[in-house]
C-alpha positions as CSV (number, residue, x, y, z in Angstrom):
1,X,74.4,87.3,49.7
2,X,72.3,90.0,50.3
3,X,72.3,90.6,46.6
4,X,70.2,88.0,46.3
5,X,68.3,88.3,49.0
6,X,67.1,91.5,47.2
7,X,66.4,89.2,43.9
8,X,64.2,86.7,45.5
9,X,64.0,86.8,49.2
10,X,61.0,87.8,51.6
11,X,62.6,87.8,54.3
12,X,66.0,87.9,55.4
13,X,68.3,87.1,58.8
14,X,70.5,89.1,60.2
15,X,73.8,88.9,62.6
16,X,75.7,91.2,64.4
17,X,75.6,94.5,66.4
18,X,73.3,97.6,65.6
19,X,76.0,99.7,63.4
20,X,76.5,96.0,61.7
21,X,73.4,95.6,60.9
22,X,72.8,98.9,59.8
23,X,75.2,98.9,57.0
24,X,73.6,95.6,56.0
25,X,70.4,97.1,55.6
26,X,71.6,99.7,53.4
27,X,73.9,97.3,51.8
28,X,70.4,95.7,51.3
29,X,68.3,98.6,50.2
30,X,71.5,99.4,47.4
31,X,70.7,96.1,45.8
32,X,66.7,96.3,46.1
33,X,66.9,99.9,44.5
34,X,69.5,98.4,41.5
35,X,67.0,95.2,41.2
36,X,64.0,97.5,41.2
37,X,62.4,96.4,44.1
38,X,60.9,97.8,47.3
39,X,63.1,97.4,50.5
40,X,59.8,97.1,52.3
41,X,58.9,93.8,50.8
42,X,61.7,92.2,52.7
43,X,61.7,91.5,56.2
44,X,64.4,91.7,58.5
45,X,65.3,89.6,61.5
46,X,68.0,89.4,63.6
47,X,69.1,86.2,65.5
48,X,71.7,86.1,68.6
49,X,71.9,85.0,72.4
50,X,71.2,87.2,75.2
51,X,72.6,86.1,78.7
52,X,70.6,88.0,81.6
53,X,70.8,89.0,84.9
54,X,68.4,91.5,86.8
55,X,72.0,93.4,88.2
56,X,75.3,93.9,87.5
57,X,76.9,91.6,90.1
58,X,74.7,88.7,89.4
59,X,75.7,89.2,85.3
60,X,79.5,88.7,86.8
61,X,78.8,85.8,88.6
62,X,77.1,84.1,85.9
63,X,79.6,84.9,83.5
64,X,82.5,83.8,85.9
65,X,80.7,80.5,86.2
66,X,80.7,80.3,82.4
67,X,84.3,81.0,82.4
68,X,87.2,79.1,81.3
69,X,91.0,78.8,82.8
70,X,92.0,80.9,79.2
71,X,88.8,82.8,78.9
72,X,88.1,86.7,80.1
73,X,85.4,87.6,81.5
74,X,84.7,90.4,78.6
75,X,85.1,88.1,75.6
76,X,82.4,85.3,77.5
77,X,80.5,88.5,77.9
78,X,80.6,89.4,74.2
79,X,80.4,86.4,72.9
80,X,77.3,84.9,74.9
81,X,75.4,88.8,74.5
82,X,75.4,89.0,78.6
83,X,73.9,92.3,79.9
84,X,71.2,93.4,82.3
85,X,68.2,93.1,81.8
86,X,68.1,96.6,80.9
87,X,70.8,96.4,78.8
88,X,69.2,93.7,76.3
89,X,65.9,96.3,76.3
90,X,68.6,99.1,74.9
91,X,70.3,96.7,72.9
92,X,67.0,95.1,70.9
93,X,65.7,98.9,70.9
94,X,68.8,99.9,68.7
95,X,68.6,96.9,66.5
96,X,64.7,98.1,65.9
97,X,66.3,101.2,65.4
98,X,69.0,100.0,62.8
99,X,66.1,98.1,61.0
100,X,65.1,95.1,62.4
101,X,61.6,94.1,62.6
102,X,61.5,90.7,64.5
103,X,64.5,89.7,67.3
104,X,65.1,85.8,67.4
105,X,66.6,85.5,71.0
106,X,68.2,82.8,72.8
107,X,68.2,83.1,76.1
108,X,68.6,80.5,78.8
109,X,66.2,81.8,81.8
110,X,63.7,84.2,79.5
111,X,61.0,84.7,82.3
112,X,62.5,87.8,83.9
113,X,63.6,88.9,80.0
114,X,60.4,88.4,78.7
115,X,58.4,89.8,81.6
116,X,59.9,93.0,80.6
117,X,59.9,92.9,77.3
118,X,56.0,92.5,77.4
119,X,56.2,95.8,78.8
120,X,57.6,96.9,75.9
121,X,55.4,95.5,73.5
122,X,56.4,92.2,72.8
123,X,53.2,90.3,71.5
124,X,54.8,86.6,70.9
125,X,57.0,84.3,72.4
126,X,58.7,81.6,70.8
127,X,59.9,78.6,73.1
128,X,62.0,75.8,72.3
129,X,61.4,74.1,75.8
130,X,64.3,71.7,76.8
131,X,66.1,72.0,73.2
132,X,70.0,71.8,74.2
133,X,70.8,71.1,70.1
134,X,68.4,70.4,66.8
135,X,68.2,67.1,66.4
136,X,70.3,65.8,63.6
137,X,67.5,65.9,61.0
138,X,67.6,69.6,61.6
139,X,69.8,71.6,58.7
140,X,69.9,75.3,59.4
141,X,68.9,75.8,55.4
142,X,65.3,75.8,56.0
143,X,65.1,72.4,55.3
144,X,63.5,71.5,58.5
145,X,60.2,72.1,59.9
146,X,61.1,75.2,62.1
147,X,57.5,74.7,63.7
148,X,58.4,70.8,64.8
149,X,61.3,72.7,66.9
150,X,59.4,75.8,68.8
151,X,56.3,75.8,70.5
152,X,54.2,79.3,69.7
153,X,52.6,81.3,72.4
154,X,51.2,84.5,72.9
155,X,52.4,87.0,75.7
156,X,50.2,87.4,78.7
157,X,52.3,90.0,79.5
């Protein structure tokens, strides 16, 4: 809970979209303040997808390719983070806004993605190559060796 991320975390991980996250964050700063710490010493990342395409059309079609016989188009959308490429910029600029200090993004063809957001500022890059699962030694506790998954590099950009 974020309670106890407050107690005893440096860092915590975040989900959802920028008015989500948001009320995390203060739901987070609440317990800090009634712990007596700083919400400063914590910080906050957010991890989701982002599906990209440099123009509305070519989003569509990759969506529609995603697409099953019972799926729409909006909840594929939704659920895989699809927008253009300047929609993702506006989307991880109001999650900055919100709060978050570092964007964990999964993306599936980065280079036009991360071309831009060099632009932007963006100093690292974090691959994970060819990486379709974890391998089954993997458990998302922190029990792995994060750095045995992803491969760290620094923007030419």
């Amino acid at each position: 809970t974020l309670r106890l991320v407050a107690q005893h975390a440096d860092m915590c991980n975040l989900f959802g979209d920028p008015d989500t996250v948001r009320h995390k964050i203060e739901v987070l700063r609440t317990h800090c303040v009634d712990v007596g710490r700083s919400p400063a010493d914590i910080e906050v990342s957010h991890l989701s997808q982002a599906v990209t395409a440099p123009d509305a059309d070519s989003l569509a079609e990759r969506i529609e390719a995603w697409r099953g016989p019972s799926d729409t188009a909006a909840d594929i959308a939704a659920a895989v983070g699809a927008g253009t490429i300047a929609d993702q910029i506006g989307r991880y600029r109001e999650l900055a806004e919100a709060g978050v200090q570092h964007a964990i993004i999964g993306v599936r063809d980065a280079s036009d993605l991360a071309d831009r957001l060099a632009e932007m500022g963006v100093t690292r890059v974090v691959s994970l190559e060819e990486l379709p699962f974890p391998p089954a030694w993997w458990v998302h506790d922190g029990s792995g060796p994060l750095r045995a998954l992803v491969r760290w590099v620094e923007s030419e950009g």
